[in-house]
C-alpha positions in Angstrom: -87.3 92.6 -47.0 -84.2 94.8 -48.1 -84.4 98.1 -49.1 -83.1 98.0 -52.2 -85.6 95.1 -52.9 -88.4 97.2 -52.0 -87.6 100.2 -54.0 -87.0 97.7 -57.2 -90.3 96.3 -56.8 -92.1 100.0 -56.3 -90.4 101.3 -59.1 -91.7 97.8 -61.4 -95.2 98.4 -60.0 -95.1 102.5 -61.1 -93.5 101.5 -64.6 -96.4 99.0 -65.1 -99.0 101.4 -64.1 -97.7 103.8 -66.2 -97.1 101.6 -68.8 -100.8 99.9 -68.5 -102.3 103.9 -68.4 -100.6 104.2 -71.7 -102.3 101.3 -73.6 -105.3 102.4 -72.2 -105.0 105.9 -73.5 -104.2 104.7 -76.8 -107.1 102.4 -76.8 -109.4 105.4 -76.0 -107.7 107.2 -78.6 -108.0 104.8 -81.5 -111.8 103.9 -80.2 -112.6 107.7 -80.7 -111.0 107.5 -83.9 -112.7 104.4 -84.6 -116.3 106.4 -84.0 -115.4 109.3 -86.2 -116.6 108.2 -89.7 -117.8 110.0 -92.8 -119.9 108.6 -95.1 -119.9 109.3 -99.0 -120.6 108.1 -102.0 -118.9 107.5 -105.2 -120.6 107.2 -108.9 -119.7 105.3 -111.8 -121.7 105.9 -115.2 -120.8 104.4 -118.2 -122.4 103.6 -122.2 -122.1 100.6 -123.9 -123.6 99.6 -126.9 -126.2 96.6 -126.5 -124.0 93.0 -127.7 -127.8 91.6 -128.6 -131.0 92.2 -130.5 -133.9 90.6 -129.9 -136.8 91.6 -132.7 -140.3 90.2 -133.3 -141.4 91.1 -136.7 -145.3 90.7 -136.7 -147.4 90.6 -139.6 -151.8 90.7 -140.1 -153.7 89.0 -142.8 -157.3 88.6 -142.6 -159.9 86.2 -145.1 -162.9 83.9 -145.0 -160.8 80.7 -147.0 -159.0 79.3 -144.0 -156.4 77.0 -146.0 -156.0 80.2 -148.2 -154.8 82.2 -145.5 -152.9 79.8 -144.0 -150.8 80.0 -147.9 -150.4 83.5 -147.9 -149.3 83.3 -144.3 -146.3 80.7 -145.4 -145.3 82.7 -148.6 -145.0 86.1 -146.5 -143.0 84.2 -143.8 -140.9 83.0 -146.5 -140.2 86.8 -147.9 -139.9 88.0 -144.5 -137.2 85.2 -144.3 -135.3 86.0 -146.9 -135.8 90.0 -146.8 -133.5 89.2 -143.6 -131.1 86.8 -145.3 -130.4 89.2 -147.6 -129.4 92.0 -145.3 -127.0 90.1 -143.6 -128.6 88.6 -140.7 -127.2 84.7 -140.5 -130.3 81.9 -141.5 -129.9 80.5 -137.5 -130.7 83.6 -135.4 -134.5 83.9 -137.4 -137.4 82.0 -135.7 -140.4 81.6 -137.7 -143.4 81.0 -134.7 -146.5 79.8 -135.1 -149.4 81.5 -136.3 -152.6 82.9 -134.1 -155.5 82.4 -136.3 -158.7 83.9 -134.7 -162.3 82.7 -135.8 -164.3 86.0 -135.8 -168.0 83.8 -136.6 -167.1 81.8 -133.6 -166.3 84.6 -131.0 -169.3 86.5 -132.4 -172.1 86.8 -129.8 -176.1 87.5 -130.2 -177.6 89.4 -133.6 -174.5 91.3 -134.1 -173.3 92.4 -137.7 -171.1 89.6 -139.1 -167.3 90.7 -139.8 -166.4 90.5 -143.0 -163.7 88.5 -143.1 -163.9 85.7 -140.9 -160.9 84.4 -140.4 -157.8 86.8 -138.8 -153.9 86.1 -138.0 -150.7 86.9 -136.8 -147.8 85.8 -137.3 -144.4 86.7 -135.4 -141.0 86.0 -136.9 -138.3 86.7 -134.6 -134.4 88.0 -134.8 -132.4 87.0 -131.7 -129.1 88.4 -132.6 -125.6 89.4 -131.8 -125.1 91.3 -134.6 -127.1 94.6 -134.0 -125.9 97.0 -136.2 -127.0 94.5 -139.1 -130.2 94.1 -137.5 -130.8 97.9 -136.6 -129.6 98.8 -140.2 -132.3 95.8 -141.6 -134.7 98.1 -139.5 -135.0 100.7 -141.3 -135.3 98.6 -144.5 -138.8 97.0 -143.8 -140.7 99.1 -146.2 -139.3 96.7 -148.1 -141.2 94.5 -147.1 -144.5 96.7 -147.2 -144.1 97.2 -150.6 -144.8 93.0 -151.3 -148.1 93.7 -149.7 -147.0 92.6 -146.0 -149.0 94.3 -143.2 -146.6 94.8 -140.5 -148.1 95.8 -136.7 -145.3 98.4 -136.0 -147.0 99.9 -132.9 -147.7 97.3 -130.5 -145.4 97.0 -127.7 -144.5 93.5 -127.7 -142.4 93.9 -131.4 -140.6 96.4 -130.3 -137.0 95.4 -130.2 -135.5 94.7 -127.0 -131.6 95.4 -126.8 -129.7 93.5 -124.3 -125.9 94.4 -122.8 -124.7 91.0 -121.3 -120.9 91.6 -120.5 -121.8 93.7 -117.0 -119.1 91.1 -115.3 -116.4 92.7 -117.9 -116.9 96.1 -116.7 -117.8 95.2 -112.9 -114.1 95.7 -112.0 -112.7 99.1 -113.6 -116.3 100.5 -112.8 -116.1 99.6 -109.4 -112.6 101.3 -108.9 -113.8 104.3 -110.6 -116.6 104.5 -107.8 -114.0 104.3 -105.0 -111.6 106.5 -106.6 -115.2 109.2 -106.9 -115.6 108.5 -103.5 -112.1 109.1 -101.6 -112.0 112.4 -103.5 -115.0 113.1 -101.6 -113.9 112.1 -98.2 -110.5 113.8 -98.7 -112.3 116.9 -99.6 -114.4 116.4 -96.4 -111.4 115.6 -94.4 -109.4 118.6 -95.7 -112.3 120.9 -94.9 -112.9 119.7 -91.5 -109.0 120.1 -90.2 -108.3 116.0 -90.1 -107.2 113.3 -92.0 -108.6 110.8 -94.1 -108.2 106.8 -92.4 -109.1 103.8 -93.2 -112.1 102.3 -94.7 -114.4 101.4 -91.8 -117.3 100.2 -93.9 -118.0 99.4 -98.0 -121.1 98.7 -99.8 -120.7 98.3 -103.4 -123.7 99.1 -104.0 -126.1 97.5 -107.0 -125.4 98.1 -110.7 -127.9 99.5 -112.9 -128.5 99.1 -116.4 -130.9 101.1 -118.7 -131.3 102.6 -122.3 -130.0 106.2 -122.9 -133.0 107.2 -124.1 -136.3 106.2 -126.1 -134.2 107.6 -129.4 -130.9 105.2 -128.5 -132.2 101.9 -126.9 -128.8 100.2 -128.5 -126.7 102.4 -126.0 -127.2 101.3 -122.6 -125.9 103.4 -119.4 -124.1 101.4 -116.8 -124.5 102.9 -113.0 -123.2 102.0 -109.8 -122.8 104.0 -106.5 -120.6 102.7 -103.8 -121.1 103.5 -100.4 -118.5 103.8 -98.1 -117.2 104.7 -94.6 -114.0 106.2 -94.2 -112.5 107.1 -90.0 -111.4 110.6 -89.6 -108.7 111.4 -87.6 -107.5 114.7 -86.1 
């Protein structure tokens, strides 16, 4: 073999060594990069009002005439009816259920003293609604119906009103991006403080919305929540 061959093929051999310790160097570099992550978390909080009402108004009557009860049960279903009609709440969103009668003489058990009106009900009209201003504004116009001599069971739990928020997919985007935004500020801030700079995302959990009332005073205004998890690489 020439000389000049020879040197030609040393010096191709050193260049690819060289060239192969390079890629392997950066490889170590951006693996070591790769492994340096900081975690954070980002927070989107948000109030909406509620887009639907759903309201059980319950009323009692008691007697010992069964088909009499039954009659004043229809005529106070009928006022309740049109007590809502003429607040504004549309004829189609009011349910008029059926109602529990309970036989006192036949649940009554041993020598016990006999009630003294046999025969109980209740009877449950419900609202399901979109409009909830109308129906929170009919709310606070039910003594109303108290003054026609309807006995309304305010305090159980199951007539309370239940307010429901059903456009969560509407706000999933912008209150995603707020939660990323939140936390990149963070990681920056980390980044900045630690003498390196912010990479790419390594890892992102969007983490689970959360919706609840404001309070037991505002149950119309529900808060939105989402925290987003994610990994960002810091290099130096």
């Amino acid at each position: 073999m020439k000389v000049g061959a020879a040197i030609v093929i040393a010096l191709g051999m050193i260049l690819a060594v060289v060239f192969l310790g390079t890629i392997i160097s950066s490889s170590l570099s951006d693996m070591q990069t790769w492994n340096r992550v900081v975690t954070v978390k980002g927070l989107s909080e948000r109030e909406y009002v509620a887009d639907q009402v759903i309201w059980p108004i319950q009323f009692v009557d008691a007697g010992n005439d069964l088909p009499e009860l039954y009659k004043r049960i229809e005529e106070n279903s009928k006022k309740v009816k049109s007590f809502l009609e003429q607040v504004g709440i549309a004829t189609d969103s009011i349910t008029i259920g059926k109602p529990q009668i309970t036989d006192k003489l036949a649940q009554q058990y041993g020598g016990g003293q006999q009630a003294p009106l046999r025969y109980s009900s209740i009877q449950t009209i419900t609202v399901f609604s979109t409009q909830v201003e109308t129906v929170r504004g009919a709310m606070q116009k039910v003594g109303n119906l108290i003054k026609q001599g309807i006995v309304l069971s305010e305090n159980r739990y199951d007539v309370q009103p239940d307010y429901v928020f059903t456009r969560l997919n509407d706000v999933k985007p912008a209150m995603i991006e707020e939660a990323t935004l939140n936390a990149r500020e963070v990681a920056e801030k980390f980044a900045k403080d630690s003498n390196s700079t912010l990479g790419k995302i390594k890892r992102a959990n969007q983490g689970r919305f959360s919706i609840s009332s404001r309070d037991s005073y505002h149950p119309h205004i529900k808060k939105v929540r989402v925290v987003s998890t994610i990994d960002y690489t810091l290099i130096d």
